[in-house]
C-alpha positions as CSV (number, residue, x, y, z in Angstrom):
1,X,198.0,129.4,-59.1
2,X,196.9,133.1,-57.4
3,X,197.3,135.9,-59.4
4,X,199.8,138.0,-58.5
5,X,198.3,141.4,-58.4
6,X,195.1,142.3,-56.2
7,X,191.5,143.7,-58.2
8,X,191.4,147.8,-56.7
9,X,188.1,148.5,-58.1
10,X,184.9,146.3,-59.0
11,X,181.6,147.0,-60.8
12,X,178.5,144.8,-61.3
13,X,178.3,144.1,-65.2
14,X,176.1,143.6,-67.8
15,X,177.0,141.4,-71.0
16,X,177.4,143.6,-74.1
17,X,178.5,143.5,-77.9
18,X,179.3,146.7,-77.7
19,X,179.9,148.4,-74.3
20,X,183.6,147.5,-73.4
21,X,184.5,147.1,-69.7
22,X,184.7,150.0,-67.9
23,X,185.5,151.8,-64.1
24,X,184.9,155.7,-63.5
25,X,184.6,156.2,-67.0
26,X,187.9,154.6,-68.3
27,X,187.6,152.0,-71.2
28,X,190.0,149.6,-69.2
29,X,190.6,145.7,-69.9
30,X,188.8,143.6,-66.0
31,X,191.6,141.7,-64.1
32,X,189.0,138.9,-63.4
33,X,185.4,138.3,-63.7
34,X,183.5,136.8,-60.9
35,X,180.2,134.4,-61.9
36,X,177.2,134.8,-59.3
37,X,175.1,132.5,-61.2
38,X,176.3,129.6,-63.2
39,X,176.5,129.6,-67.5
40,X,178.7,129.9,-70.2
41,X,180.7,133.2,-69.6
42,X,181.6,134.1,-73.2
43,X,184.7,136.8,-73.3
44,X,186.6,138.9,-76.0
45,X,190.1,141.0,-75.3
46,X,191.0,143.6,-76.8
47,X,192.2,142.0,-80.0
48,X,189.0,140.7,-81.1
49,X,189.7,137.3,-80.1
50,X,186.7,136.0,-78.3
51,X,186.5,132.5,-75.9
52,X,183.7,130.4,-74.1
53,X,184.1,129.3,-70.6
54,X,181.4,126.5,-70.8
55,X,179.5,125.4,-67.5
56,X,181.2,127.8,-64.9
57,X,179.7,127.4,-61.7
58,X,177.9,129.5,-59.4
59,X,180.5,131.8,-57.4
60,X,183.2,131.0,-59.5
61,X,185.9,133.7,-60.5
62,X,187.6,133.6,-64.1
63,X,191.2,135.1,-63.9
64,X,191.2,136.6,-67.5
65,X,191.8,140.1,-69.0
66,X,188.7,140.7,-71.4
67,X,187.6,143.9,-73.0
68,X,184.2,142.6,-73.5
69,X,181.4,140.3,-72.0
70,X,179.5,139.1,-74.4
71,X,175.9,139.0,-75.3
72,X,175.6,135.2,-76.1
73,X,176.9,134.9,-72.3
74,X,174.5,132.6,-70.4
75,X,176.2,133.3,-67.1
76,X,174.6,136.1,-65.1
77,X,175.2,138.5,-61.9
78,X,178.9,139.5,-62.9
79,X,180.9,141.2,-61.4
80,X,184.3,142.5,-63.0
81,X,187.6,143.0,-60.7
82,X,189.9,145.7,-61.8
């Protein structure tokens, strides 16, 4: 299944406890994340609830809203789509 509404905006991202996701200074929850190099991709939205994608490949994008990409992610080069 394709989402139904197109990223507008992306930004390279770094996994953080406690920086939220973010574009042109706005706090604002990703549309997607996309995984340059393969790991566990470790997300939390905005009501605290936090999830591990174990494994994802390289060049994989995760169709999720997150607030946050978390430390204990393993995954690296991200990129989040707004």
């Amino acid at each position: 299944m394709f989402p139904t509404l197109t990223p507008f905006e992306f930004i390279a991202w770094t996994k953080s406890d406690t920086n939220p996701l973010a574009y042109n200074g706005l706090v604002k929850n990703c549309r997607a994340i996309f995984v340059g190099t393969a790991g566990d991709l470790v997300l939390q939205n905005g009501l605290g609830d936090k999830v591990t994608f174990k494994n994802v490949p390289n060049a994989t994008t995760i169709w999720v809203s997150a607030a946050y990409v978390m430390a204990d992610t393993t995954a690296s080069n991200l990129v989040a789509l707004f």
